[in-house]
N, CA, C and O atoms as CSV, one atom per row, in Angstrom:
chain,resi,resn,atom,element,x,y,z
A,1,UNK,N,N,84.921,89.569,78.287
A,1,UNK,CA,C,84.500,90.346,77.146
A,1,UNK,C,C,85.521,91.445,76.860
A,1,UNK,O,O,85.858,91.706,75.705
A,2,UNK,N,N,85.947,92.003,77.788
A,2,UNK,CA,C,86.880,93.071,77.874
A,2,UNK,C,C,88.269,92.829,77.369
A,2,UNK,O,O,89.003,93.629,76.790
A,3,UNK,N,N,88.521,91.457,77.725
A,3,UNK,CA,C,89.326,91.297,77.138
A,3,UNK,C,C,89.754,90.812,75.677
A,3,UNK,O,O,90.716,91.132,74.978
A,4,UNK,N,N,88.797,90.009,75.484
A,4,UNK,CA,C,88.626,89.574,74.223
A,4,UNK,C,C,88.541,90.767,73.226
A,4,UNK,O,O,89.214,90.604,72.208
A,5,UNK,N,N,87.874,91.891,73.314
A,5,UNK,CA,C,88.001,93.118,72.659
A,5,UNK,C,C,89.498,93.919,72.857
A,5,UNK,O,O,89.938,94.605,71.934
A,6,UNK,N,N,90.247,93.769,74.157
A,6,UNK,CA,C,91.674,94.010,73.963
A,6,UNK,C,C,92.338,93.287,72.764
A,6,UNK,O,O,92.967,93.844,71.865
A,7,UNK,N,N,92.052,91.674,72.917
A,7,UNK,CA,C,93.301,91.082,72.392
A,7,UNK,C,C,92.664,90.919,70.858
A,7,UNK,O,O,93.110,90.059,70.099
A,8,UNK,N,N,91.913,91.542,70.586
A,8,UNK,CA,C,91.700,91.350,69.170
A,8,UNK,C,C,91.006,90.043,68.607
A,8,UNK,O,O,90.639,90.093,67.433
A,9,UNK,N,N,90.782,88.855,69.336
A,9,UNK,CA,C,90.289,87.952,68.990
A,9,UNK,C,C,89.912,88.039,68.354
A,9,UNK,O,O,90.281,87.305,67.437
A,10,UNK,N,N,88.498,89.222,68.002
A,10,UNK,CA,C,87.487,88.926,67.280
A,10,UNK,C,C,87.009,90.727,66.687
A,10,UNK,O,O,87.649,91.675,67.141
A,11,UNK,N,N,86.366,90.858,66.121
A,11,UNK,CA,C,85.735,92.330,65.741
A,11,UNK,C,C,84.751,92.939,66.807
A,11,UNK,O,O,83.950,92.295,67.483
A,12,UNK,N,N,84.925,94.084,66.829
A,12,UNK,CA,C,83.890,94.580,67.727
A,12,UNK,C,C,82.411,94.356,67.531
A,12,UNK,O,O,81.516,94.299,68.374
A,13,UNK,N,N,82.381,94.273,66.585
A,13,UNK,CA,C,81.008,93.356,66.176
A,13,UNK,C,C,80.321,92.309,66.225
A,13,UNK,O,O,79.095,92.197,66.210
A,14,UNK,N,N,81.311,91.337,66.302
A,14,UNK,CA,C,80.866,89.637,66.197
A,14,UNK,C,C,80.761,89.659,67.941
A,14,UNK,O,O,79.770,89.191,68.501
A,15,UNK,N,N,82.035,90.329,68.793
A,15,UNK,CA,C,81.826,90.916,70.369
A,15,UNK,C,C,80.790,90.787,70.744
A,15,UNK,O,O,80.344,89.780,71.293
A,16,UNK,N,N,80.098,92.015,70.459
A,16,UNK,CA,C,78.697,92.111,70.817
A,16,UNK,C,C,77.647,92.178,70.436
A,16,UNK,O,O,76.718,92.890,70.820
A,17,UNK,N,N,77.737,90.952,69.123
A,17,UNK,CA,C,76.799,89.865,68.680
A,17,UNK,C,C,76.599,88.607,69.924
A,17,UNK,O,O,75.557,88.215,70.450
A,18,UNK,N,N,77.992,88.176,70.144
A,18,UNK,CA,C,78.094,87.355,71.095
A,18,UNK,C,C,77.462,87.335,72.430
A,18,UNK,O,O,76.896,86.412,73.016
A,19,UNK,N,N,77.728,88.796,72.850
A,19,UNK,CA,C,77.698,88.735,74.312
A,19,UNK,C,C,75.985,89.991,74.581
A,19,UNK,O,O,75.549,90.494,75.617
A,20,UNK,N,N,75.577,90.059,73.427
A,20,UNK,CA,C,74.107,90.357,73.476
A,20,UNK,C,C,73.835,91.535,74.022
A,20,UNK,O,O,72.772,91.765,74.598
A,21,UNK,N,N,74.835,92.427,73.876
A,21,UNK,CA,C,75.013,94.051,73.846
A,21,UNK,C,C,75.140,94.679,72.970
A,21,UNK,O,O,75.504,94.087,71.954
A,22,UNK,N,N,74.917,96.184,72.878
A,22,UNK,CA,C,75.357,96.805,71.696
A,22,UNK,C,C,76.782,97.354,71.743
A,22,UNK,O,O,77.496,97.413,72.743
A,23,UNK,N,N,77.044,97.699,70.656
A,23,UNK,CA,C,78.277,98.535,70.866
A,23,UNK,C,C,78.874,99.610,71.365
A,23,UNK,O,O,80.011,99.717,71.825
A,24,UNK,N,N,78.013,100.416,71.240
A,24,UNK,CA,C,77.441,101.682,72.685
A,24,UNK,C,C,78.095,101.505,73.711
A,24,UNK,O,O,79.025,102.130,74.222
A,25,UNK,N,N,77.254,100.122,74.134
A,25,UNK,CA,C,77.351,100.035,75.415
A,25,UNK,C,C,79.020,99.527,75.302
A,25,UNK,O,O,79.719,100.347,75.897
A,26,UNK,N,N,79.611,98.711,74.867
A,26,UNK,CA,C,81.004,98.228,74.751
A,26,UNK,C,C,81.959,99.094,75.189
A,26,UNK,O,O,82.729,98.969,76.141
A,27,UNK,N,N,81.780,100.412,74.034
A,27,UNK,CA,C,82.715,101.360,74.172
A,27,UNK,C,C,82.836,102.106,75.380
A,27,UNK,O,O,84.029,102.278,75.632
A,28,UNK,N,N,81.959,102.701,76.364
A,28,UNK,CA,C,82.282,103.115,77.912
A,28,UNK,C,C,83.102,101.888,78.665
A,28,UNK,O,O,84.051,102.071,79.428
A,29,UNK,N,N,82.638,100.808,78.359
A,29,UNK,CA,C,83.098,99.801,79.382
A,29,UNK,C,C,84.865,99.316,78.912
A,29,UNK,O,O,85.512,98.425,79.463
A,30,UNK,N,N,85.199,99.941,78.098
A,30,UNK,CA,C,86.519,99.317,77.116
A,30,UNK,C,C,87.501,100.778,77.672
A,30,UNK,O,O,88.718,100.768,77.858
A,31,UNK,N,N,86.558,101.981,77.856
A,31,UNK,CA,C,87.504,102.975,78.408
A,31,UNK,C,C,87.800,102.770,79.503
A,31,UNK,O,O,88.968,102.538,79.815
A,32,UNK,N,N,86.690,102.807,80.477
A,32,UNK,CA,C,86.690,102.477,82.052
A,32,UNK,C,C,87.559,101.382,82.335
A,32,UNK,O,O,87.815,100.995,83.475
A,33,UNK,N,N,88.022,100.873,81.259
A,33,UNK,CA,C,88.783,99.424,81.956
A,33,UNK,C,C,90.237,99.713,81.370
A,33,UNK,O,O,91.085,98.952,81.833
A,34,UNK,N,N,90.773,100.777,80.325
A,34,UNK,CA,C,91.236,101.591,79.972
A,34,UNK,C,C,91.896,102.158,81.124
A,34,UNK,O,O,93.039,101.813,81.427
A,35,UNK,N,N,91.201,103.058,81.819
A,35,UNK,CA,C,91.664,104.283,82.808
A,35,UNK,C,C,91.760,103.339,83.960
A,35,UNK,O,O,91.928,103.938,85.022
A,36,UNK,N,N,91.699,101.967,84.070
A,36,UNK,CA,C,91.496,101.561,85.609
A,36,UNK,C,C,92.818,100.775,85.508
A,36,UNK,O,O,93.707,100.798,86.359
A,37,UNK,N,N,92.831,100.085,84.371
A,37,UNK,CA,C,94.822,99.101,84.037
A,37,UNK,C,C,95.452,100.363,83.903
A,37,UNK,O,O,96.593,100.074,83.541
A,38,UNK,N,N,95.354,101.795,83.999
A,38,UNK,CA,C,96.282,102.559,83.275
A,38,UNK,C,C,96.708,102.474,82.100
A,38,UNK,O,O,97.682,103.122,81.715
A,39,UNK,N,N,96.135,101.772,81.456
A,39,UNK,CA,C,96.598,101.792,80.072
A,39,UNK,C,C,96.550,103.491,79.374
A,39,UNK,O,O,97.345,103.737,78.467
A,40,UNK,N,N,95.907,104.230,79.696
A,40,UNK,CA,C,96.037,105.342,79.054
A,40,UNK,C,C,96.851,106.178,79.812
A,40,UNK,O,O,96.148,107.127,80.160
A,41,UNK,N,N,97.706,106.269,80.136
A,41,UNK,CA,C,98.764,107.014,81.001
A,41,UNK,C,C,98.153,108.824,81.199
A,41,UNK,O,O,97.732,109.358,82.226
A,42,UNK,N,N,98.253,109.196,80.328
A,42,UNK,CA,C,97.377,110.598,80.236
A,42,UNK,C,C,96.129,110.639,81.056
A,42,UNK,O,O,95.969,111.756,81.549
A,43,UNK,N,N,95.239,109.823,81.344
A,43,UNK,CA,C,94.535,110.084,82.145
A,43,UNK,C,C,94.694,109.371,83.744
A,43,UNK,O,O,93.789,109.605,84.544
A,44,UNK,N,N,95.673,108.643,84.106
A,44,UNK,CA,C,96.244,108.064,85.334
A,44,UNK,C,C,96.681,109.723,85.848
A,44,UNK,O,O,96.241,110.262,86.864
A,45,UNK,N,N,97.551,110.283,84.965
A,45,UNK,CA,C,98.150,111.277,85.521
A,45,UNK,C,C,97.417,112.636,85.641
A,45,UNK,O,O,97.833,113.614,86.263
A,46,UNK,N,N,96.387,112.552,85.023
A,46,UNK,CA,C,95.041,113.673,85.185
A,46,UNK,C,C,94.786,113.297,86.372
A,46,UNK,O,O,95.390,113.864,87.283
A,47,UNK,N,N,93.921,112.345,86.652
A,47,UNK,CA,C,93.839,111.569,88.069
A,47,UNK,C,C,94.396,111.934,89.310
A,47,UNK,O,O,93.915,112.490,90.297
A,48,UNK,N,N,95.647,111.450,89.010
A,48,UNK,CA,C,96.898,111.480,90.223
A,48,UNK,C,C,96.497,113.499,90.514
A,48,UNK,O,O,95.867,113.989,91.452
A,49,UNK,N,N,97.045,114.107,89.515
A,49,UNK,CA,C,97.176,115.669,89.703
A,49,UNK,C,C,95.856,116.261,90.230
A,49,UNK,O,O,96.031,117.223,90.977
A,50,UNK,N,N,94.587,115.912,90.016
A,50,UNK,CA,C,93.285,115.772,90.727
A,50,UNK,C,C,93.647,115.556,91.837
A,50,UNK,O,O,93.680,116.560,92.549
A,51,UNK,N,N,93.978,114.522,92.346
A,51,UNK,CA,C,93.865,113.948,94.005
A,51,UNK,C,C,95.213,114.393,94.969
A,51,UNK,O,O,95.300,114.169,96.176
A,52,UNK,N,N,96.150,115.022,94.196
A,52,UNK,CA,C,96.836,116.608,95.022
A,52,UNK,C,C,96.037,117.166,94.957
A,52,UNK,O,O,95.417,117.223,96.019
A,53,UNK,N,N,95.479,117.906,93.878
A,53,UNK,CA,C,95.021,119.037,93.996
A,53,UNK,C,C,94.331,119.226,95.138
A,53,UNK,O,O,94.465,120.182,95.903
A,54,UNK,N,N,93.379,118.053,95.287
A,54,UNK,CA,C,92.281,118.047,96.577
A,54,UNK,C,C,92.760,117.870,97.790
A,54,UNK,O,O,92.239,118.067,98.888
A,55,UNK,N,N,93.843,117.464,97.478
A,55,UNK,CA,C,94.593,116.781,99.200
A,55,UNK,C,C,95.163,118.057,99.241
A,55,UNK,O,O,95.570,118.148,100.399
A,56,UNK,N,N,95.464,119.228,98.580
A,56,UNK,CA,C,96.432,120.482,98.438
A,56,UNK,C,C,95.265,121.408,99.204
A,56,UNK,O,O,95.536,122.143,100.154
A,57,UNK,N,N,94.111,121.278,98.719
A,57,UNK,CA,C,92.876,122.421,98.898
A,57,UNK,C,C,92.259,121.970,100.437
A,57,UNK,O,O,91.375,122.575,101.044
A,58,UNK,N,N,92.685,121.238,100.708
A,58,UNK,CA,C,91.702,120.210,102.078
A,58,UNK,C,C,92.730,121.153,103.309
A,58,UNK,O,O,92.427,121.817,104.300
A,59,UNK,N,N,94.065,120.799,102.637
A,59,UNK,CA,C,95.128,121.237,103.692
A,59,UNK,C,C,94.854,123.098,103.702
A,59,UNK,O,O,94.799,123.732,104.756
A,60,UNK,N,N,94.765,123.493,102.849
A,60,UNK,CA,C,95.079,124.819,102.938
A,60,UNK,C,C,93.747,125.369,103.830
A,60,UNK,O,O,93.819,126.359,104.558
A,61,UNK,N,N,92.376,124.467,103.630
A,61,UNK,CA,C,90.566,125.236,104.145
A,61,UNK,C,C,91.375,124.808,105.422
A,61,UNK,O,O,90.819,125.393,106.351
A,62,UNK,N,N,92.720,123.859,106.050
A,62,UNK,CA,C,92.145,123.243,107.747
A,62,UNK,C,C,92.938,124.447,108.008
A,62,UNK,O,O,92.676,125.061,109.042
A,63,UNK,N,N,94.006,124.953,107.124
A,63,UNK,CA,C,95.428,126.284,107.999
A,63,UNK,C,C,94.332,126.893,107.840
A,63,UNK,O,O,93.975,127.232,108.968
A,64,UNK,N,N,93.542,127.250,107.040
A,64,UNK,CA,C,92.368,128.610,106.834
A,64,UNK,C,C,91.397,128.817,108.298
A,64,UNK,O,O,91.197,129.799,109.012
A,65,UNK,N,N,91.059,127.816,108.336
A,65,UNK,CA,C,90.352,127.604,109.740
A,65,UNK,C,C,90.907,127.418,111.034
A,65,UNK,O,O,90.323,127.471,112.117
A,66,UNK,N,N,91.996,127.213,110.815
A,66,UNK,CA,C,93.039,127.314,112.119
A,66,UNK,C,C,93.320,128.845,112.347
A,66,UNK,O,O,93.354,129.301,113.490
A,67,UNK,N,N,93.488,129.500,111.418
A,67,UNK,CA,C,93.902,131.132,111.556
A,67,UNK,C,C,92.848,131.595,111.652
A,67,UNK,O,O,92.790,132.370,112.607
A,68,UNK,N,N,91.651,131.466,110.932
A,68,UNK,CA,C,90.147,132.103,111.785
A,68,UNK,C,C,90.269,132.126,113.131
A,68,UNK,O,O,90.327,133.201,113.729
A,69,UNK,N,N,90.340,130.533,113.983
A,69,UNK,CA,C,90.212,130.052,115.454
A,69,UNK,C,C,91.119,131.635,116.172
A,69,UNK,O,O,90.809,132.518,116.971
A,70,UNK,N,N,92.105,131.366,115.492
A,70,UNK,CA,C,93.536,131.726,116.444
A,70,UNK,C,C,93.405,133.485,116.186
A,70,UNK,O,O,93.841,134.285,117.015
A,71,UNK,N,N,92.736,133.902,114.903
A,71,UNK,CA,C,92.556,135.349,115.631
A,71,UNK,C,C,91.332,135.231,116.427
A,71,UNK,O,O,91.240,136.122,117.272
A,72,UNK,N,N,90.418,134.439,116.406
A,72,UNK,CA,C,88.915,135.148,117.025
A,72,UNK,C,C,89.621,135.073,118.417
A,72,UNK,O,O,89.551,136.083,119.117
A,73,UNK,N,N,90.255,134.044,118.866
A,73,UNK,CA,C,90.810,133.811,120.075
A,73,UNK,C,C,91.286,135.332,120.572
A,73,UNK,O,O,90.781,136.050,121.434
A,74,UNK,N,N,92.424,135.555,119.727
A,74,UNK,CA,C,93.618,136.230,120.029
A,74,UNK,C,C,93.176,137.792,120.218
A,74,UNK,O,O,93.938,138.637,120.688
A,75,UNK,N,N,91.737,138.081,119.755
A,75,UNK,CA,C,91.030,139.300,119.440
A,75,UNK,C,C,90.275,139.083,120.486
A,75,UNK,O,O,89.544,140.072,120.517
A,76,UNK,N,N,89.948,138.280,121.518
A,76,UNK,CA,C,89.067,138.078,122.031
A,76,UNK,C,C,89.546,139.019,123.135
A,76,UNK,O,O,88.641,139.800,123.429
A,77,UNK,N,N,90.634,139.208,123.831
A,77,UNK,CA,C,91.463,140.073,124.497
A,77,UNK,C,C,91.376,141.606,124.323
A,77,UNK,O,O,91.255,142.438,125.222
A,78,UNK,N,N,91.487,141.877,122.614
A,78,UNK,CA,C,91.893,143.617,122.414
A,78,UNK,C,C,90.130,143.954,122.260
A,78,UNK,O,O,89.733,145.118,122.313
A,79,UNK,N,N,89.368,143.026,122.107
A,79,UNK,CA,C,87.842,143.731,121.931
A,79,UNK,C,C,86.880,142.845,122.446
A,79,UNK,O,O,86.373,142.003,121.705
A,80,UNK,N,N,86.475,142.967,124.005
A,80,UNK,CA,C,85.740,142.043,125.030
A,80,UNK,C,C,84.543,142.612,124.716
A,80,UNK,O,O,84.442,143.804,124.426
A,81,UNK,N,N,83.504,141.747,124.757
A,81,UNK,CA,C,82.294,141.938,124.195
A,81,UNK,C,C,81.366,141.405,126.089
A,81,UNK,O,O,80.139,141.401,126.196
């Protein structure tokens, strides 16, 4: 179906006359298949810059929590409880 609405075969209409959907529904499924071939480059690269970002923020909470460890440690010496 997806494709047949790529290659123009037919109208978006007679589409999903055929295949016993509405058009509604067509259009999410024509993006999603869109953003998944990359065909829309602009959002591949939204994507990509997303999944640094997170791999960027993951790394920085583990140094964050490594330097918590390493003063409570390191303090544990100048103020014994």
């Amino acid at each position: 179906m997806i494709a047949v609405a790529r290659n123009g075969e037919a109208p978006l209409a007679q589409i999903v006359r055929d295949f016993g959907i509405s058009e509604s529904c067509l259009h999410p499924w024509l993006k999603h298949a869109d953003i998944g071939d990359v065909a829309q480059p602009g959002a591949s690269r939204q994507d990509s810059a997303l999944r640094v970002a997170k791999k960027r923020i993951r790394q920085l909470e583990q140094e964050a929590e490594v330097m918590r460890r390493a003063v409570a440690y390191l303090s544990r010496d100048v103020n014994p409880k």
